[in-house]
Backbone as CSV, one residue per row, in Angstrom:
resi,resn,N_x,N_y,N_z,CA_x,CA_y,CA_z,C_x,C_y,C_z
1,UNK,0.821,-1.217,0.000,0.000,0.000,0.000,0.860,1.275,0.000
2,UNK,2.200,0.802,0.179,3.131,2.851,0.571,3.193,3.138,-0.776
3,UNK,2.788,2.859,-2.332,2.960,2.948,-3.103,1.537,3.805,-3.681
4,UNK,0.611,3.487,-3.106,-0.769,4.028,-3.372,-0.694,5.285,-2.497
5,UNK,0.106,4.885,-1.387,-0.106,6.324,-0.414,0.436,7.437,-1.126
6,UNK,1.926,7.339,-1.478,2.929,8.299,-2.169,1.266,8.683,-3.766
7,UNK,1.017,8.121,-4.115,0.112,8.551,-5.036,-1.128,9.638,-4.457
8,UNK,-1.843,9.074,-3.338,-2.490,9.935,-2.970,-2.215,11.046,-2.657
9,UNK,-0.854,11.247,-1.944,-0.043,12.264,-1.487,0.224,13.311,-2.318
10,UNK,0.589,13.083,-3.106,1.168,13.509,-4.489,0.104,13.903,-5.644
11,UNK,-1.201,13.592,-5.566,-1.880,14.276,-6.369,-2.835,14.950,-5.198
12,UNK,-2.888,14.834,-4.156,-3.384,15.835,-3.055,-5.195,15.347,-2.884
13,UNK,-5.295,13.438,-3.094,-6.341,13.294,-2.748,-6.739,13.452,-1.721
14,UNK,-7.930,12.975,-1.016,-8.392,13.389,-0.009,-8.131,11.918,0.910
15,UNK,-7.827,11.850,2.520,-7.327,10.857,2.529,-8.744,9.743,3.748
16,UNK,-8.131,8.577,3.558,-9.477,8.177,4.492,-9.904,8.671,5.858
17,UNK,-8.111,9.333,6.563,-8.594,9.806,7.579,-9.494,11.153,7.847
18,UNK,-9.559,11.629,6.657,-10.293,13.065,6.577,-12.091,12.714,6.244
19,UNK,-12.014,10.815,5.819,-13.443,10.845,5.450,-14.057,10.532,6.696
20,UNK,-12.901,9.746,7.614,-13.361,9.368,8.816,-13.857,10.302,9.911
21,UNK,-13.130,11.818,9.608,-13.649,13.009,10.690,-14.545,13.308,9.507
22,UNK,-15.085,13.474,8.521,-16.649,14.007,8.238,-17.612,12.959,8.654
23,UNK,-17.456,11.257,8.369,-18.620,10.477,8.510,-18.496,10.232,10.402
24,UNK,-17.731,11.035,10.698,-17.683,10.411,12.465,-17.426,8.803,13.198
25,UNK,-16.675,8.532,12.452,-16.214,7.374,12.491,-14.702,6.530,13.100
26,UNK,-14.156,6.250,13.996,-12.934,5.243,13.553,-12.144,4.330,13.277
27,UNK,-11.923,4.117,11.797,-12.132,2.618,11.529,-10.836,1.547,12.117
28,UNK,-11.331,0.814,12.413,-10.629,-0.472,13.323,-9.490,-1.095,11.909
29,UNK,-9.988,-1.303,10.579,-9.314,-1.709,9.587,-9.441,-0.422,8.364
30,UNK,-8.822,0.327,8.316,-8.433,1.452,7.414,-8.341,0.953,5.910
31,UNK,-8.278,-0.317,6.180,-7.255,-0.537,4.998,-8.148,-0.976,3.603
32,UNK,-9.263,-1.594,4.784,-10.738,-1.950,3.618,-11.632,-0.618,3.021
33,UNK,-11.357,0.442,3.816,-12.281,1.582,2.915,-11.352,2.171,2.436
34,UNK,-10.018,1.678,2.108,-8.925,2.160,1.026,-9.468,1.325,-0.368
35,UNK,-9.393,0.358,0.460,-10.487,-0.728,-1.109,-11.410,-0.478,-1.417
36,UNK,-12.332,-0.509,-0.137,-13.592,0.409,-1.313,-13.670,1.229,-1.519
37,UNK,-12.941,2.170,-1.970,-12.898,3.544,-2.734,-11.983,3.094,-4.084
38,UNK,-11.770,1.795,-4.499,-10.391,1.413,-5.508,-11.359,1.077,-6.523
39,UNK,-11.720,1.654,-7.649,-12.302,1.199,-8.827,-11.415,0.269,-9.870
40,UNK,-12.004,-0.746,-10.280,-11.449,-1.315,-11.063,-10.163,-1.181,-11.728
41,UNK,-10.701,-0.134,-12.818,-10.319,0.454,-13.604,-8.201,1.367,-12.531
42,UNK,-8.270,1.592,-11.441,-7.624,1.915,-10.992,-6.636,0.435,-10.193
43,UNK,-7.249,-0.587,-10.073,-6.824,-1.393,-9.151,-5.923,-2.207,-10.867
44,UNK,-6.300,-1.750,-11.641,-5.458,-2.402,-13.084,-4.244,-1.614,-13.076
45,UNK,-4.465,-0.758,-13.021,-3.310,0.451,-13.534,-2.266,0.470,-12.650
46,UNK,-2.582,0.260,-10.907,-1.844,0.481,-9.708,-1.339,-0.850,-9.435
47,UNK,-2.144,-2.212,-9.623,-1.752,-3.427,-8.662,-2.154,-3.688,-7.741
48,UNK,-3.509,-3.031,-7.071,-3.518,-2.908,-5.824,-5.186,-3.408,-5.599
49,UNK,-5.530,-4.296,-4.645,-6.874,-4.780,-4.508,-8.423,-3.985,-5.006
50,UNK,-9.034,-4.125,-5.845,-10.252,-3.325,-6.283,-11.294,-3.519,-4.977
51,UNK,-12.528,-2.700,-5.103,-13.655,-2.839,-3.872,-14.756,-4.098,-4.343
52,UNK,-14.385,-4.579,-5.635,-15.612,-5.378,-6.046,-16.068,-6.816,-4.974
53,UNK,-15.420,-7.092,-4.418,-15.851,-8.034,-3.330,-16.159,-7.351,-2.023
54,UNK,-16.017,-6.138,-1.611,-17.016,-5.485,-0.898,-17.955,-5.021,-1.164
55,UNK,-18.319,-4.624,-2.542,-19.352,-4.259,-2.865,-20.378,-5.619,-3.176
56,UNK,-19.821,-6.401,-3.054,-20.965,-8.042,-3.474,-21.208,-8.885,-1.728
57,UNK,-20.316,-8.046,-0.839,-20.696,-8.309,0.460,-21.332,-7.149,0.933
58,UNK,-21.620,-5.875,0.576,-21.850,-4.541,1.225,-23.647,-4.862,0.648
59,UNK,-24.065,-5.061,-0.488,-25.256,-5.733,-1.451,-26.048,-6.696,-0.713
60,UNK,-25.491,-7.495,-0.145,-26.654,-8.410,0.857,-26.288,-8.029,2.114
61,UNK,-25.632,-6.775,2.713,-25.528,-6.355,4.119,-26.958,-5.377,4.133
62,UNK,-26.619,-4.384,2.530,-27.788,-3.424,2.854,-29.000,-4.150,2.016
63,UNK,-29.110,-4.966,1.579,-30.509,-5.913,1.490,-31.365,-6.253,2.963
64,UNK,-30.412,-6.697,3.573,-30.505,-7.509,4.742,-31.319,-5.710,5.939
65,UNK,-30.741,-4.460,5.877,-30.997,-3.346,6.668,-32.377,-2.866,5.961
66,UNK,-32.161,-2.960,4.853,-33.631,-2.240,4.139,-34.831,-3.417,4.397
67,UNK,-34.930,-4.603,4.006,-35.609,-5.511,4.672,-36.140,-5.586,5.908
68,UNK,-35.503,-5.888,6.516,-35.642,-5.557,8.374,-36.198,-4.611,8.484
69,UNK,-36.040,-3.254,7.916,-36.497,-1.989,8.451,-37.900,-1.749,7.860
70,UNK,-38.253,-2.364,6.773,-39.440,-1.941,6.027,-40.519,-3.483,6.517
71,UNK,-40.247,-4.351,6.941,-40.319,-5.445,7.423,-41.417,-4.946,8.996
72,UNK,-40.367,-4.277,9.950,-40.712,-3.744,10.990,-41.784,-2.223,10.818
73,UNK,-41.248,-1.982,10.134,-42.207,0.028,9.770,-43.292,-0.396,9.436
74,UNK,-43.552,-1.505,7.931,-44.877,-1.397,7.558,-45.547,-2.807,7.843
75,UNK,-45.832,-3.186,8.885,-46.589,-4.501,9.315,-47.861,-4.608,8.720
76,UNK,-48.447,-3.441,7.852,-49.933,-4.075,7.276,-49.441,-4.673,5.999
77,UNK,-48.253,-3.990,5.237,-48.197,-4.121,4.070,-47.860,-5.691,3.445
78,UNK,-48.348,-6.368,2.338,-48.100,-7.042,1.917,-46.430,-7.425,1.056
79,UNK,-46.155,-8.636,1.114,-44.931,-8.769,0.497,-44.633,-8.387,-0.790
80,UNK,-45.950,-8.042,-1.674,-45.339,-7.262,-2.773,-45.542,-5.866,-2.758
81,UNK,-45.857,-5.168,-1.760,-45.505,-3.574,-1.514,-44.252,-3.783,-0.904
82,UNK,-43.999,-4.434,0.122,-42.844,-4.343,0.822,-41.693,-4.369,-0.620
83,UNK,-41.908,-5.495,-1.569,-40.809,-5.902,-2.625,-40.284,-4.603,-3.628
84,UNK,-41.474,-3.843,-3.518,-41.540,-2.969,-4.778,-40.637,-1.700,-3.968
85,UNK,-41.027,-1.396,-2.676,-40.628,-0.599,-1.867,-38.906,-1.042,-1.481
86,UNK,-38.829,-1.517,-1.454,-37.124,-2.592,-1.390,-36.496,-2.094,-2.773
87,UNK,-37.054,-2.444,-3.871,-36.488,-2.156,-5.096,-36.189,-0.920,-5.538
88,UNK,-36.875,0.211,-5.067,-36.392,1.117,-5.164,-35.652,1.961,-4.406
89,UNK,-35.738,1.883,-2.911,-34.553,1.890,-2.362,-33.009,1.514,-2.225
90,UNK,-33.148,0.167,-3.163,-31.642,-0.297,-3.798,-31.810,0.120,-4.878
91,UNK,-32.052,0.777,-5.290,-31.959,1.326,-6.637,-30.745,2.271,-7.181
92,UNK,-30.234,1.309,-8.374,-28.813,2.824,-8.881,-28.883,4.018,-8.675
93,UNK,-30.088,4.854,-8.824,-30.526,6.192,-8.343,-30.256,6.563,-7.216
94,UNK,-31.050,5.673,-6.388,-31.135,6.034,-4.774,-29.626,5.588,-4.367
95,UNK,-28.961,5.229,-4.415,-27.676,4.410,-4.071,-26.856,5.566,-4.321
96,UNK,-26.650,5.778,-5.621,-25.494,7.011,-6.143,-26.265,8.178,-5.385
97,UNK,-27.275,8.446,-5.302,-27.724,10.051,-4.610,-26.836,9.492,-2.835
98,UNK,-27.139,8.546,-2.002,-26.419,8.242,-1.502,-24.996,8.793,-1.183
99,UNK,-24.272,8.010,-2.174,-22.684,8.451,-1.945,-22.618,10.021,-2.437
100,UNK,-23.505,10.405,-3.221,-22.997,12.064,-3.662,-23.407,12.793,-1.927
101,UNK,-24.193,12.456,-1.226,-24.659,13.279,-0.521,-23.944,13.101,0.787
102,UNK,-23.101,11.964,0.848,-22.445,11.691,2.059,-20.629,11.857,1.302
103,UNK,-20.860,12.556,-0.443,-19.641,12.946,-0.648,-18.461,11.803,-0.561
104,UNK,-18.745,10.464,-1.055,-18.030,9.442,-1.066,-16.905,9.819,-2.381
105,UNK,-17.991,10.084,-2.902,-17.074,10.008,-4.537,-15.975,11.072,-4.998
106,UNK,-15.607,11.774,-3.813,-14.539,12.558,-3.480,-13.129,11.838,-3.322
107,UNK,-13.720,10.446,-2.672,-12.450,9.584,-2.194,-12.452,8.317,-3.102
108,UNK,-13.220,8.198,-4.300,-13.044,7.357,-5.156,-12.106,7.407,-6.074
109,UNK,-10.856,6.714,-6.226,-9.918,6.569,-7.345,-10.199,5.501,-8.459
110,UNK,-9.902,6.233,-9.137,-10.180,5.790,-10.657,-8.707,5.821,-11.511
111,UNK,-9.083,4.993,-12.378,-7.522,4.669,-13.484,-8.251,6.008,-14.828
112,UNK,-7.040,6.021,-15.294,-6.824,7.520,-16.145,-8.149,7.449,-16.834
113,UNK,-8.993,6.698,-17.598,-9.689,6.428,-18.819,-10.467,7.104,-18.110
114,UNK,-11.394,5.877,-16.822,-12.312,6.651,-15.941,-12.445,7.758,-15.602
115,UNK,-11.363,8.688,-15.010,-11.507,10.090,-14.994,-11.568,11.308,-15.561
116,UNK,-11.110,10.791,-17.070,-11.314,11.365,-18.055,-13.026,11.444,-18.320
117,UNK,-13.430,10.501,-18.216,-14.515,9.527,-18.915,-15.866,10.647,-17.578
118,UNK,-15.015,11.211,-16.461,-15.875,11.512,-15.511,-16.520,10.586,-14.587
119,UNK,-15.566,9.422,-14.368,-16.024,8.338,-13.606,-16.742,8.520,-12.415
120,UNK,-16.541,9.650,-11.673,-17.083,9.616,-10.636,-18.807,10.241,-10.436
121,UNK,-19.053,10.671,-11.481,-20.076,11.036,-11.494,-21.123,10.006,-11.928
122,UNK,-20.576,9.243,-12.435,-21.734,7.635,-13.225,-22.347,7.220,-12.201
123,UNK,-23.356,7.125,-12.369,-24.586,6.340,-11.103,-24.322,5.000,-11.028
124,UNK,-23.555,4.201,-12.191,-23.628,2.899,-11.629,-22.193,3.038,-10.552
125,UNK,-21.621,3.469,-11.067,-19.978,3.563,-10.100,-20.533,3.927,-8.481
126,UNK,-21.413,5.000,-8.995,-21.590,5.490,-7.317,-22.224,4.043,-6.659
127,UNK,-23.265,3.525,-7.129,-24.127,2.511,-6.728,-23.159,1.763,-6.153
128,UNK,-22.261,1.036,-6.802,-21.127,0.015,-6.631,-20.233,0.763,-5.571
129,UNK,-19.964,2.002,-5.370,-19.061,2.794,-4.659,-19.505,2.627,-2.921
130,UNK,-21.345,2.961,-3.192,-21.725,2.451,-1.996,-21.849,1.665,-1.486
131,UNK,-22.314,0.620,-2.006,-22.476,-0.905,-1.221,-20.856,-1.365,-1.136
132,UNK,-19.574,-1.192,-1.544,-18.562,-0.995,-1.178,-18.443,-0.670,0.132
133,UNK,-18.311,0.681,0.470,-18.464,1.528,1.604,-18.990,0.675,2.495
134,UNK,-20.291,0.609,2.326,-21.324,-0.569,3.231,-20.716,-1.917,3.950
135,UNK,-20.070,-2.235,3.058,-19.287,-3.611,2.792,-18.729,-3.281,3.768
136,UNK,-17.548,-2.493,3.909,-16.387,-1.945,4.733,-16.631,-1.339,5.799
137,UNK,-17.721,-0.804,6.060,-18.793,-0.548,6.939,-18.459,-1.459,8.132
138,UNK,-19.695,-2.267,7.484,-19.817,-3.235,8.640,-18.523,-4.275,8.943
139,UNK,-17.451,-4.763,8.175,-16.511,-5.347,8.570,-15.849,-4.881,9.760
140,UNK,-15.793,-3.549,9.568,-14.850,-2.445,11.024,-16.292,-2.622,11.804
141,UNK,-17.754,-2.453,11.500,-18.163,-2.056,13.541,-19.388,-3.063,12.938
142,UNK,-19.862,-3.854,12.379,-20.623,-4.773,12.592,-22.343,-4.277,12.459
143,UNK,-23.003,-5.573,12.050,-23.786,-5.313,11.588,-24.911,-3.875,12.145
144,UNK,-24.745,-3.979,13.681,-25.748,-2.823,14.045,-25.404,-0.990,13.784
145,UNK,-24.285,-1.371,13.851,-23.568,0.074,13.156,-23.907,0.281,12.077
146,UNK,-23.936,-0.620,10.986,-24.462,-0.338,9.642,-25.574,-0.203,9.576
147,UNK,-26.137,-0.818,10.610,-27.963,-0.340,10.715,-28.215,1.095,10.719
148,UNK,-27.412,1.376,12.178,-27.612,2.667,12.626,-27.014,3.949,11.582
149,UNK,-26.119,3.333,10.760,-25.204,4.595,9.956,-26.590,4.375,8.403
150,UNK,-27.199,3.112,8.393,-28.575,3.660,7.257,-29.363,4.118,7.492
151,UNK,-29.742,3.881,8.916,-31.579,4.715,9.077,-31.373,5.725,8.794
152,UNK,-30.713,6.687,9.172,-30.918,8.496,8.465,-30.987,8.173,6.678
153,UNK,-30.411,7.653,6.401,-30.327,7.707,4.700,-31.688,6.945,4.258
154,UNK,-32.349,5.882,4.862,-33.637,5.521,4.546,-34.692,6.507,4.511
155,UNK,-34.591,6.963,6.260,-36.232,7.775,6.605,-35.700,8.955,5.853
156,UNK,-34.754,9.704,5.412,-34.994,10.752,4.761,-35.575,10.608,3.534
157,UNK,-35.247,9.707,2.459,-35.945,9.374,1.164,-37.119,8.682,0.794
158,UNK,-37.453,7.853,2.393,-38.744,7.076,1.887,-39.743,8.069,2.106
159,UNK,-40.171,8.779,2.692,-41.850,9.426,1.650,-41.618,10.074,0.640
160,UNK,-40.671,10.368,0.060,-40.831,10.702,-1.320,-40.831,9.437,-2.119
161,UNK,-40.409,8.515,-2.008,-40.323,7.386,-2.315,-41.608,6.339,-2.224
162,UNK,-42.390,6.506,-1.008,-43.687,6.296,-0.694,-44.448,6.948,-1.726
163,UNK,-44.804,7.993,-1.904,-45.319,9.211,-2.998,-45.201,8.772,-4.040
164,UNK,-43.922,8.324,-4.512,-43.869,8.130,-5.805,-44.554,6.671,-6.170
165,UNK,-44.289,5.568,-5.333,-44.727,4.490,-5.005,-46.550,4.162,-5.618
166,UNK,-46.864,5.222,-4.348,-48.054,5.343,-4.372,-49.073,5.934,-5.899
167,UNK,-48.175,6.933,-6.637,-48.631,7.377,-7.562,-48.626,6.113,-8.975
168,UNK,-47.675,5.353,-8.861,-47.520,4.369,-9.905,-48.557,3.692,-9.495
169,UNK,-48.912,3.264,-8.455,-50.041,1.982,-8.265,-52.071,2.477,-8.474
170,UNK,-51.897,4.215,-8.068,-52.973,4.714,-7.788,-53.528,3.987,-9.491
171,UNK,-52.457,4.847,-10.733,-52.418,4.930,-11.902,-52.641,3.595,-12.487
172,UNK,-51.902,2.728,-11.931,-51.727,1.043,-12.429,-53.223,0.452,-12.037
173,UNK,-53.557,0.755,-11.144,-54.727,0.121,-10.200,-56.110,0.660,-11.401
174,UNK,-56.251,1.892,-11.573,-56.971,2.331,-12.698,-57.163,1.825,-14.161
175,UNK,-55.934,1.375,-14.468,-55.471,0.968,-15.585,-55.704,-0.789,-15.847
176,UNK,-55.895,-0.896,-14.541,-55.828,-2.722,-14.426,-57.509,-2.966,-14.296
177,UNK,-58.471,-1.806,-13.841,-59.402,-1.964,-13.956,-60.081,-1.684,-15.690
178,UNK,-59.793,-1.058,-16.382,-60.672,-0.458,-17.550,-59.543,-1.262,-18.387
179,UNK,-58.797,-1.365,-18.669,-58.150,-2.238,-19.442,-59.087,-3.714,-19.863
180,UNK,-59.677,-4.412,-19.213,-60.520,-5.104,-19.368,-61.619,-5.039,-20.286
181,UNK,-61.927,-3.805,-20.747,-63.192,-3.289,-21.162,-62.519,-2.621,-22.551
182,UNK,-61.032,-2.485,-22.739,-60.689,-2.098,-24.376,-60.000,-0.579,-23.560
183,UNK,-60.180,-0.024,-22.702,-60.256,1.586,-22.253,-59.246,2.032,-21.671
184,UNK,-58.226,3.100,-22.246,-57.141,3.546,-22.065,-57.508,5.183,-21.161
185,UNK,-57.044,4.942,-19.483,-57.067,6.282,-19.509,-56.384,7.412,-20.139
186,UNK,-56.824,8.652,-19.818,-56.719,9.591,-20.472,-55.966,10.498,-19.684
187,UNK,-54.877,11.330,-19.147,-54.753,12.296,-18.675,-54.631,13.556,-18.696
188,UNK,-55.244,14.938,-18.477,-55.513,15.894,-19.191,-54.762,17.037,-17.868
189,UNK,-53.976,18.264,-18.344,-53.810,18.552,-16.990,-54.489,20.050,-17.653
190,UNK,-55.674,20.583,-16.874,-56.680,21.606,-16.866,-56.236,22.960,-16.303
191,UNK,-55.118,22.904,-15.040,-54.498,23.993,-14.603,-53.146,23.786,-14.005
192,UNK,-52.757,25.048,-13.581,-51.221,25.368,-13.490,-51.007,26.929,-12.563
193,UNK,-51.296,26.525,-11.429,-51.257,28.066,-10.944,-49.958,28.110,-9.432
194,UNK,-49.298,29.292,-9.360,-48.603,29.725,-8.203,-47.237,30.045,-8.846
195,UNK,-46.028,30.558,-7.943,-44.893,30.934,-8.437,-44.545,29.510,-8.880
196,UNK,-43.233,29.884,-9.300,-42.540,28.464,-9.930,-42.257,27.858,-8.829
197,UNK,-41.735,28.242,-7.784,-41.056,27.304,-6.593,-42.292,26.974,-5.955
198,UNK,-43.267,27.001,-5.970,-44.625,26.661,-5.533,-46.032,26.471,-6.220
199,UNK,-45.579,25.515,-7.316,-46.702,25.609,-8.363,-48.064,24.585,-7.674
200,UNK,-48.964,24.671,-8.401,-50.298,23.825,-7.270,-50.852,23.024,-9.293
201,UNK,-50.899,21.693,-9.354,-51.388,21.582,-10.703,-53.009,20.858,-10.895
202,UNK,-53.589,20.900,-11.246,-55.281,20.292,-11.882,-55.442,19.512,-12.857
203,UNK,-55.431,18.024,-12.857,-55.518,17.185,-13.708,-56.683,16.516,-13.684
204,UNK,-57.482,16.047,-14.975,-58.716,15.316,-15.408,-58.344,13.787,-15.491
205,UNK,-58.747,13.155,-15.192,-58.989,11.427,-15.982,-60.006,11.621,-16.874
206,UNK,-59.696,10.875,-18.064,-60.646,10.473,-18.610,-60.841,9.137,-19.204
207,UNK,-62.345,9.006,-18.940,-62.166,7.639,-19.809,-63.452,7.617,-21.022
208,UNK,-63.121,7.111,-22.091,-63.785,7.377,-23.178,-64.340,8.694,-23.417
209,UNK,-63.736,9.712,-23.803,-64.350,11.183,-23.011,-64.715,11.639,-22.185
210,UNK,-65.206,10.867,-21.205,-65.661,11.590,-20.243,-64.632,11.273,-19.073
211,UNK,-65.083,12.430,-17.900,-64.181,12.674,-17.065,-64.947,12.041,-15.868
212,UNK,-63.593,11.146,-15.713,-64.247,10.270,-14.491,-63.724,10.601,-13.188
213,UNK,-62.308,11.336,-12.827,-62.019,12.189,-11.597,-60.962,13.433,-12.077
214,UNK,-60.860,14.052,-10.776,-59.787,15.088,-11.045,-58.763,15.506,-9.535
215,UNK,-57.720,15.629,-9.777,-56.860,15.854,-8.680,-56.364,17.093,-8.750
216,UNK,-55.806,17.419,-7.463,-54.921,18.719,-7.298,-53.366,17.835,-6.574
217,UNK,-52.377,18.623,-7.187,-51.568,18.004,-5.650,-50.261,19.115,-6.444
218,UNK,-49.034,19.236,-6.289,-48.141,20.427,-5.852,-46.845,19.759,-7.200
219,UNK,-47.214,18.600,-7.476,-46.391,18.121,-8.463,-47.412,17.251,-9.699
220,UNK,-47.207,17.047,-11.189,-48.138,16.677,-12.028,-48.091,15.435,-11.286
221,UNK,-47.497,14.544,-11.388,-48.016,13.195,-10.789,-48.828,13.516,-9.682
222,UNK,-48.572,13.825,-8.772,-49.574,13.962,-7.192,-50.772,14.358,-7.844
223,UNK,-50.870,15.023,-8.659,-52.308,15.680,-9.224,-52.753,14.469,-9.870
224,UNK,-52.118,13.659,-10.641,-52.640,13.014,-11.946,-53.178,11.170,-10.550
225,UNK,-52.126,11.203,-9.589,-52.367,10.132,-8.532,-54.035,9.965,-7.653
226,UNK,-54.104,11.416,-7.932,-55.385,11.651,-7.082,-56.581,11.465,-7.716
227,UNK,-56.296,12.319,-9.060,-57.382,11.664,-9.935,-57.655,10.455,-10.352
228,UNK,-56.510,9.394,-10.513,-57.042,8.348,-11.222,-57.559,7.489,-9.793
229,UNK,-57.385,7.767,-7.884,-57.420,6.940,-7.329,-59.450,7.148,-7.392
230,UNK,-59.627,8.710,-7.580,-61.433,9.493,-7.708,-62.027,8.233,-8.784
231,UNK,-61.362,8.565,-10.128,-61.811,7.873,-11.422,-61.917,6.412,-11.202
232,UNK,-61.332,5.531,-10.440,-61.099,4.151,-9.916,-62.319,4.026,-8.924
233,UNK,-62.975,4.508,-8.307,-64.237,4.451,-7.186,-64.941,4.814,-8.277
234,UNK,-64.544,5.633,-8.782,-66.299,6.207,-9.881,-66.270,5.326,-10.538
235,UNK,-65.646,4.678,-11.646,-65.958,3.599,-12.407,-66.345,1.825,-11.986
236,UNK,-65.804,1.950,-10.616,-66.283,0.652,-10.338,-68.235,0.622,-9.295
237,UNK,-67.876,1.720,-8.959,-69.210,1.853,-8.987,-70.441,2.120,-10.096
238,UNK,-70.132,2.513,-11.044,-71.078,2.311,-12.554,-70.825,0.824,-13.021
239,UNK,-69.927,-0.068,-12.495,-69.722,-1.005,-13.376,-70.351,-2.585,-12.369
């Protein structure tokens, strides 16, 4: 490793002990979140161990935290809300917003191509960058630490995540009903009012012309969620 150090040194990266005073941490083995910060592409060029086997142990650590936690939170929900709700919380999206926001990808090294290429900004890298991290995580303080170092990163994203959740199924649920009958809803959005940083929007359902509900809500989906859940009671009651 004094060969990777003189490198870090020398191009004035940032070093693990500086990630360890932002994430509040001190790690017992240093040497594994030197690895998981080692991209491939860098562990070719240098000689020096890549993170990809922490990141394929960090992957069923935070399977195992998001499970448990959504497991325990939502006891009415069925196993395929719980599944769908799981999936997008491991999600490349949610994963890379992750490391950008806890600023991982500051301490990610990359081989020349990659950084050219802007490696650190790729969502799958970040994705892989985190469950890395994760990986290395829990090796230094064990599984409840990794619990405790995800819940802030869960409960902050799941109701928007809930929201969004909710808006795919309101829509799907509508769609799974009139689909039967040949009938494609319709979505129409009727208004648009407030400043930009506070817009309020008005959307129609329709089905075969006519308008079977209408929503308000602060984003087009929330508006378009509300209507089709109105249009879904109105039509099964005519039917």
């Amino acid at each position: 490793m004094k060969d990777n150090k003189k490198h870090q040194n020398h191009s004035n990266e940032p070093s693990i002990a500086e990630l360890a005073v932002q994430l509040n941490f001190k790690p017992v083995y240093p040497e594994l979140f030197e690895i998981a910060f080692t991209h491939s592409s860098y562990s070719y060029e240098s000689k020096v161990p890549h993170n990809e086997r922490l990141e394929f142990l960090g992957d069923s650590v935070l399977g195992l935290i998001v499970c448990q936690y959504l497991y325990r939170r939502f006891s009415n929900y069925s196993e395929g809300k719980l599944a769908k709700l799981k999936a997008t919380l491991v999600s490349t999206a949610v994963l890379a917003g992750f490391a950008k926001e806890l600023q991982l990808n500051r301490y990610l090294r990359l081989g020349q191509g990659e950084r050219q290429s802007n490696g650190s900004e790729k969502k799958k890298v970040l994705e892989d960058l985190f469950e890395a991290f994760l990986g290395a995580y829990y090796l230094n303080f064990g599984l409840e630490a990794a619990n405790e170092f995800m819940l802030p990163l869960i409960e902050e994203c799941l109701p928007e995540i809930i929201r969004q959740t909710e808006t795919i199924n309101a829509k799907s649920h509508l769609q799974e009903l009139t689909q039967a009958n040949g009938i494609v809803p319709e979505y129409r959005l009727v208004k648009e009012e407030g400043p930009p940083h506070n817009r309020t929007f008005t959307v129609e359902v329709l089905l075969e012309q006519a308008v079977y509900g209408s929503g308000t809500g602060k984003t087009l989906k929330e508006a378009q969620s509300v209507a089709a859940s109105e249009a879904a009671v109105k039509y099964k009651q005519q039917r």
